[in-house]
C-alpha positions in Angstrom: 0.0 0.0 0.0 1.5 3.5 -0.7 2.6 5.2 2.3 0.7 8.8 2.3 2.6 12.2 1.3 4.0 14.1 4.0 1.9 17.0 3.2 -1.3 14.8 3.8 0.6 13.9 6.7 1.1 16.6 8.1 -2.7 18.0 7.3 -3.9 15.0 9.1 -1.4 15.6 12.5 -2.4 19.4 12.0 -6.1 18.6 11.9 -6.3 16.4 15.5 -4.3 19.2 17.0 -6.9 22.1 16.1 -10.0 19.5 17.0 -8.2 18.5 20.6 -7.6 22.1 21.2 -11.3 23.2 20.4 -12.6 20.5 22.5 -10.3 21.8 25.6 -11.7 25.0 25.3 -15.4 23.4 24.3 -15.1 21.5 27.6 -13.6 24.1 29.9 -16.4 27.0 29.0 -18.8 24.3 29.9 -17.5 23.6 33.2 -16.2 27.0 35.3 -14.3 26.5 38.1 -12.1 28.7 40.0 -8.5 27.8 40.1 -7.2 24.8 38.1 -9.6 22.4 37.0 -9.5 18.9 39.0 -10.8 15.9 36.9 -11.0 13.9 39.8 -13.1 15.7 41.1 -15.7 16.0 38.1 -15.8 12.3 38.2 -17.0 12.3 41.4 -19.3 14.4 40.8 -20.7 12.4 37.7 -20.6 9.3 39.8 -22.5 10.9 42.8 -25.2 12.3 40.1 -25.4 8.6 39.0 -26.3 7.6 42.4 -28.8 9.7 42.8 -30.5 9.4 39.6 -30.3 5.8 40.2 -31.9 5.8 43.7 -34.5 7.8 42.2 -35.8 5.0 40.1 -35.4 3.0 42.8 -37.9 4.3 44.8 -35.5 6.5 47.7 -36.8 9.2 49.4 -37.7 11.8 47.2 -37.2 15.7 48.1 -39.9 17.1 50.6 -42.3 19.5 49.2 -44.1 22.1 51.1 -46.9 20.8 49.5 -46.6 17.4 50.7 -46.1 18.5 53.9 -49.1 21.0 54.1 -51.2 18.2 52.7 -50.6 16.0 55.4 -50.3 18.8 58.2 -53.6 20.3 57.3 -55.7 17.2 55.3 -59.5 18.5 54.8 -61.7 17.3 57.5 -64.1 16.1 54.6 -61.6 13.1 53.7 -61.1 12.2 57.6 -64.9 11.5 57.1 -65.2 9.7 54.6 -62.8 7.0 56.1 -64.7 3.7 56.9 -63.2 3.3 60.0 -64.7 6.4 61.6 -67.3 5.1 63.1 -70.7 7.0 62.1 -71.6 8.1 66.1 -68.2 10.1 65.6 -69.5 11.9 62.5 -73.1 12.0 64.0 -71.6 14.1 67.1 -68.9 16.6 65.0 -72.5 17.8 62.8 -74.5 17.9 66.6 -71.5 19.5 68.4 -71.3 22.6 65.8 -74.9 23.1 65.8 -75.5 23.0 69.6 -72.0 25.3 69.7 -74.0 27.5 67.2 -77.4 27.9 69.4 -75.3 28.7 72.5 -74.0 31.1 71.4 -77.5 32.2 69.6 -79.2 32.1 72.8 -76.1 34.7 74.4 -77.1 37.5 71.6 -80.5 37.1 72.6 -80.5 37.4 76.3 -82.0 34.3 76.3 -81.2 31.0 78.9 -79.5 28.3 76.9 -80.1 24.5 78.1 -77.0 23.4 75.7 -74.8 21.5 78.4 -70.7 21.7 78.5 -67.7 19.0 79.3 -64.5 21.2 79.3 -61.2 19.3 79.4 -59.5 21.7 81.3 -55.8 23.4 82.4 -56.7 26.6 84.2 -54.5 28.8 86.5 -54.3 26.2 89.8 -55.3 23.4 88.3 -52.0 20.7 88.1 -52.2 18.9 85.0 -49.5 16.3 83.6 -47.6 17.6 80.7 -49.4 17.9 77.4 -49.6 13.7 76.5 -51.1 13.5 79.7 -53.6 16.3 78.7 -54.4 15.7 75.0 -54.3 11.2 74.7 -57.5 11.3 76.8 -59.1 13.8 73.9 -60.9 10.9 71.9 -61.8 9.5 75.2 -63.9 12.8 76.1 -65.8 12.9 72.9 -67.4 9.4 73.6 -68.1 10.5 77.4 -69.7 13.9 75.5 -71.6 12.4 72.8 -73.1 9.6 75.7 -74.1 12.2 77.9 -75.2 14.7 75.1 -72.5 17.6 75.9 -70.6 20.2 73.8 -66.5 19.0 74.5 -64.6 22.0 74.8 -60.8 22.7 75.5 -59.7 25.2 78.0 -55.5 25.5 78.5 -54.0 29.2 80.4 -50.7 27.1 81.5 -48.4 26.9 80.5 -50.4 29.0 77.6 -53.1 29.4 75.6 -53.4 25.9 73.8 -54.7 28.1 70.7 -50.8 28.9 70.3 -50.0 25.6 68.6 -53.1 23.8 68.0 -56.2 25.8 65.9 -59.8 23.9 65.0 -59.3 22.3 61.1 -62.0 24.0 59.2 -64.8 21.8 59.1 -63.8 20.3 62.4 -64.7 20.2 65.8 -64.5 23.6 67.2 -63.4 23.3 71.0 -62.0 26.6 71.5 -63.8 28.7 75.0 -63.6 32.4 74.4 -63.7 34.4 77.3 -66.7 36.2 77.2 -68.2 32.4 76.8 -69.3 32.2 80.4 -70.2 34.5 83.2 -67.3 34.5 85.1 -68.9 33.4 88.2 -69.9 30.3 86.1 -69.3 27.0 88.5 -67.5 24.7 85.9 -68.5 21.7 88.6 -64.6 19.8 88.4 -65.2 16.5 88.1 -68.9 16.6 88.1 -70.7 13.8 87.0 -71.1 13.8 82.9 -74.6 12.3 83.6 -75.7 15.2 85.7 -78.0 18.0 85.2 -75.3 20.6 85.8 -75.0 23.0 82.9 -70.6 22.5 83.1 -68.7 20.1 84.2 -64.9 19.5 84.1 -61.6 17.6 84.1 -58.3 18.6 84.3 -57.6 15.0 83.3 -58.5 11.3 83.7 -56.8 9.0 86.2 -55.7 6.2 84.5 -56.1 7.8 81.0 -53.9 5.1 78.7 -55.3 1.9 80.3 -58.9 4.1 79.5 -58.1 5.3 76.1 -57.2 1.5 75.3 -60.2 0.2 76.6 -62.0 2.8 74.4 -60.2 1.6 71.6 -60.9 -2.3 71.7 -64.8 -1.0 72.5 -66.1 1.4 71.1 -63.5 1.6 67.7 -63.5 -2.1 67.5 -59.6 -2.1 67.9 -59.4 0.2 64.7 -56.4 2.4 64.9 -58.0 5.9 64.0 -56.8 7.9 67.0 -55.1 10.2 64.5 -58.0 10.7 62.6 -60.4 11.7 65.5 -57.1 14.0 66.7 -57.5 15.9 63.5 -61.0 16.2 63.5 -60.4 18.8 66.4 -56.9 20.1 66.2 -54.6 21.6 63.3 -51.1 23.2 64.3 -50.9 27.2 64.5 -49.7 29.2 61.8 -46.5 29.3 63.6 -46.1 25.6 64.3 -46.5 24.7 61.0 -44.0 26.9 60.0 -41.6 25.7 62.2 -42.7 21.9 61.4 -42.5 22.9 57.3 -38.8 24.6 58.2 -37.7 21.3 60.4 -39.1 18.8 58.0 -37.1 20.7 54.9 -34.0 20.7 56.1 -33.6 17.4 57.3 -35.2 15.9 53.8 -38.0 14.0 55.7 -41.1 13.3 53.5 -44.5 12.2 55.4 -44.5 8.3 55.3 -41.2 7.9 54.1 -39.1 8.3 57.4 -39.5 6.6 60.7 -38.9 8.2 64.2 -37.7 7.6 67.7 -38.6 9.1 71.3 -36.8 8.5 74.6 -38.4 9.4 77.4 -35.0 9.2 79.6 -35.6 11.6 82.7 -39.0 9.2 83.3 -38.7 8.3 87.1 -38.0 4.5 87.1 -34.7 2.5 87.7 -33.5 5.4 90.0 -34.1 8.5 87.9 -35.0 11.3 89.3 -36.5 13.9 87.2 -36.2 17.1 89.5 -32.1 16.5 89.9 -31.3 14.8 86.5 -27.7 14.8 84.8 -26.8 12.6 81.8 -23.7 12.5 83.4 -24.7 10.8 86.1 -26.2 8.2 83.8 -24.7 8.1 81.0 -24.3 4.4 80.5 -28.0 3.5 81.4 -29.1 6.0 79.3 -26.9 5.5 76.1 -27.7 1.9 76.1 -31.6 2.9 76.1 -30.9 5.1 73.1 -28.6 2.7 71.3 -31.0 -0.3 71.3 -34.6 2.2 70.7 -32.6 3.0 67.0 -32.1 -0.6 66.8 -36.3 -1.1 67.4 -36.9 1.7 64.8 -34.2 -0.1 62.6 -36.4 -3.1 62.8 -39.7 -1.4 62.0 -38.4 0.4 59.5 -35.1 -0.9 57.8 -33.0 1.4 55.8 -34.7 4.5 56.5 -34.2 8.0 57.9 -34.9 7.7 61.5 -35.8 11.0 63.5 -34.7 11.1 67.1 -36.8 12.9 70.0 -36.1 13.1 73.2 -36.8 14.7 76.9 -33.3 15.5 77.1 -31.1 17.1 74.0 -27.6 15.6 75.2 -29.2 12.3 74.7 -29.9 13.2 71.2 -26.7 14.6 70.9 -25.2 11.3 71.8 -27.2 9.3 69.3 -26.1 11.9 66.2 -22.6 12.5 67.6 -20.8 10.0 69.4 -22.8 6.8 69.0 -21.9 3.8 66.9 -24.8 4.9 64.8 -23.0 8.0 64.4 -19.8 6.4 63.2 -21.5 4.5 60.6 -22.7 7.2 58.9 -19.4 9.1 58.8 -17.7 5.7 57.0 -20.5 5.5 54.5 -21.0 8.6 53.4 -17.7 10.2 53.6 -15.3 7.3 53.5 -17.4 4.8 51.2 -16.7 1.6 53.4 -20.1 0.4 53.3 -23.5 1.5 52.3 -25.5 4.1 54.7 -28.4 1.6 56.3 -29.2 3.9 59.5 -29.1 7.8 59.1 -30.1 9.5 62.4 -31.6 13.4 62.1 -33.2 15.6 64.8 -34.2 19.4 64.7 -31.5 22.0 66.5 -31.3 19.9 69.9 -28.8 22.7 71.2 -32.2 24.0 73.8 -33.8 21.0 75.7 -37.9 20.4 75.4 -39.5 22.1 78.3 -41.8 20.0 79.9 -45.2 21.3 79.7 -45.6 20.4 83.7 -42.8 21.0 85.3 -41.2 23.9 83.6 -41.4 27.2 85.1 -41.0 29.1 81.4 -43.7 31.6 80.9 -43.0 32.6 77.1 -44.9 30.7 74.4 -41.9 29.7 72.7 -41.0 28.1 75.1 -42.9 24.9 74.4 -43.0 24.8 70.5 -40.6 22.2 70.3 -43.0 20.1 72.3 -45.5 20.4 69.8 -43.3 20.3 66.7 -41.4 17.0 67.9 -44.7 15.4 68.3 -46.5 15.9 64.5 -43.3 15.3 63.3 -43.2 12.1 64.5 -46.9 11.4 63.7 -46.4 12.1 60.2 -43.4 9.2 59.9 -44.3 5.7 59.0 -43.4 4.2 62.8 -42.6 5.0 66.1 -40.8 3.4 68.9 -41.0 4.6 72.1 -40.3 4.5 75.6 -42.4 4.8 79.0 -44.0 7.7 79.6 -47.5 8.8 77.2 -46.0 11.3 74.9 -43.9 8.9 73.1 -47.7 6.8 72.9 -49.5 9.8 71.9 -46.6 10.2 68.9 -47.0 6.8 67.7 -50.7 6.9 68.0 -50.8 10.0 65.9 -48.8 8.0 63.2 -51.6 5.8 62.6 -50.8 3.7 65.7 -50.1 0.1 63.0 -46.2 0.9 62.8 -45.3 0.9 66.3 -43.0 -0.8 69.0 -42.0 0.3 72.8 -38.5 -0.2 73.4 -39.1 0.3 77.0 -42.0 -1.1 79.5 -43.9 0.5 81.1 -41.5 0.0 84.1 -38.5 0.7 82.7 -37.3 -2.4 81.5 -35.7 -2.9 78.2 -37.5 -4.8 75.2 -34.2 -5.6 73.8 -34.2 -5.4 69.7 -31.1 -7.1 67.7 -28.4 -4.5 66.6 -29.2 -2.9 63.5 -25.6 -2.6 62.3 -24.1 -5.4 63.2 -27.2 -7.4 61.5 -26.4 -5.2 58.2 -22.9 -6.4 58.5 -23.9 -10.1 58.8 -25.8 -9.6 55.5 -22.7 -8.2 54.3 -20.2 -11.3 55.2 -22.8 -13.6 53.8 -22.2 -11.9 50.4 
């Protein structure tokens, strides 16, 4: 074959040169960087894209939407009532309740006496009241004692604030709100009169015995159908301002409703020698980190490979769990060393402030107590719950839909002891 001429040659050689320099400046105008450009570091990137994209088909958790979030936060009271599990006495009393509310309050413009008849679930000035599972699990519980007896529930909180600052009546729902100009203020509210009696008011500050109660209610008069939520919502929204914070919260730490699972410890509970007035972590550390480490293994086993949020009573506790815990670890070698895949990623809201306790805590401010409130829808718009002793851990799980749900604690304290999430992932992993 003849060999080519060197000027063809030379065309050729000149050619490649012109294309390879074209596509160096082709490719750098469509990637700007400061400083020299590191093609290690672009194949990272394109790898990490690749990922993602690919989880996506998969089926991972998507990006939270405010939308998503709203719709969950605030779903219309019509579709709670159209759910076959509400059962039709529920629905009966919600259309009875707003129109004896209505011809109360008719009566009051006319000058006229009003024989509508009250049960106020109460938390007034002097009244001591639990903290705000103890106040709001029994809620459900009141309406069937209302609609028995043929009163109007209503909701009364002043401490440690007006309940009206984080939970509003859904349009549509129940309204339970008490104005002040409701009653005469030398009204007798009768505490803990008798439902059954002819007295015009009569009040609770709260039911002894409310879960074993609320349980009861559940087995007999829901038929054991897990719709606490769904009565909840009938009567209670969050505030404007909570669902701000709860929109904010949810955002940043990616959670989508459904698609992430949470966890509450209820460590300053006073059992196994705690004492809640003189806590310190310090003091016990091990018993406490060994309750943390094995209620992320019960979420783990609920919900495997999932986002887990983490609540508790006391924020070094959940500092422990997202900074020095094995679960901790774990993350840092998957995600930024690559050893392994990421199975358990732990996320809580800014836990540099602890949750005041709604009893015990001698803050005034509003504030004050929005993290209670925000920690708890939250974790009732996750898939599952586990939680500990104590009811506001319960009320979280029961406001999740109450199906998905495991305590890793007894009631007395004791541990219900769940397999190690991690080192069952790495079993997996050997078997390979």
């Amino acid at each position: 074959m003849a060999r080519p001429s060197s000027a063809l040659s030379y065309a050729i050689r000149l050619s490649i040169a012109l294309y390879m320099v074209f596509s160096f400046f082709v490719f750098q105008k469509a990637h700007v960087v400061h400083g020299p450009y590191d093609a290690a570091a672009e194949l990272s990137r394109r790898k990490q894209e690749f990922i993602l994209d690919s989880g996506r088909k998969k089926g991972m958790q998507s990006q939270p939407t405010t939308s998503k979030i709203l719709t969950e936060l605030h779903r219309p009271v019509s579709q709670i009532f159209i759910n076959p599990k509400l059962p039709e006495w529920v629905k009966t009393y919600a259309k009875w309740h707003a129109k004896q509310r209505k011809r109360y309050f008719d009566d009051m413009r006319a000058n006229a006496t009003s024989d509508v008849r009250f049960l106020i679930s109460r938390c007034l000035t002097n009244d001591k009241c639990g903290g705000a599972s103890d106040r709001l699990q029994e809620i459900p519980y009141s309406i069937m004692l209302a609609n028995q007896t043929n009163r109007v529930l209503l909701v009364r909180w002043e401490k440690p604030a007006r309940l009206e600052n984080y939970l509003v009546v859904p349009e549509g729902g129940i309204d339970w709100t008490v104005p002040d100009d409701m009653f005469p203020k030398e009204e007798n509210w009768h505490l803990r009169g008798k439902e059954d009696s002819e007295h015009k008011i009569v009040s609770t500050i709260r039911k002894d015995s409310a879960a074993p109660k609320f349980r009861q209610y559940q087995e007999e008069e829901l038929g054991g159908n897990k719709i606490y939520h769904e009565i909840f919502r009938l009567l209670f929204s969050p505030s404007e301002a909570l669902t701000a914070r709860i929109q904010s919260t949810m955002k940043s730490l990616q959670l989508n409703p459904k698609e992430y699972s949470s966890v509450h410890l209820r460590v300053k509970y006073p059992v196994k020698g705690i004492k809640e007035n003189d806590f310190s972590f310090e003091k016990h550390k091990s018993q406490i980190t060994g309750w943390a480490n094995n209620a992320v293994n019960c979420a783990a086993e609920l919900h495997p490979n999932s986002t887990i949020y983490v609540s508790s009573d006391n924020n070094d506790t959940v500092g422990y769990l997202l900074e020095e815990s094995h679960f901790a670890q774990h993350y840092i070698d998957a995600t930024k060393h690559k050893k392994h895949a990421l199975v358990v990623k732990l996320v809580a809201r800014d836990y540099s402030t602890e949750n005041e306790h709604v009893a015990f805590s001698q803050t005034t401010e509003v504030d004050g107590f929005m993290n209670v409130f925000e920690d708890l829808f939250i974790m009732g718009l996750g898939k599952c719950v586990a939680h500990g002793v104590g009811g506001y851990g319960r009320l979280a799980a029961a406001l999740c839909g109450g199906e998905c749900v495991t305590a890793h604690r007894k009631h007395g304290g004791n541990l219900n002891v769940c397999s190690d999430a991690l080192k069952d992932i790495q079993r997996n992993i050997d078997k390979r």
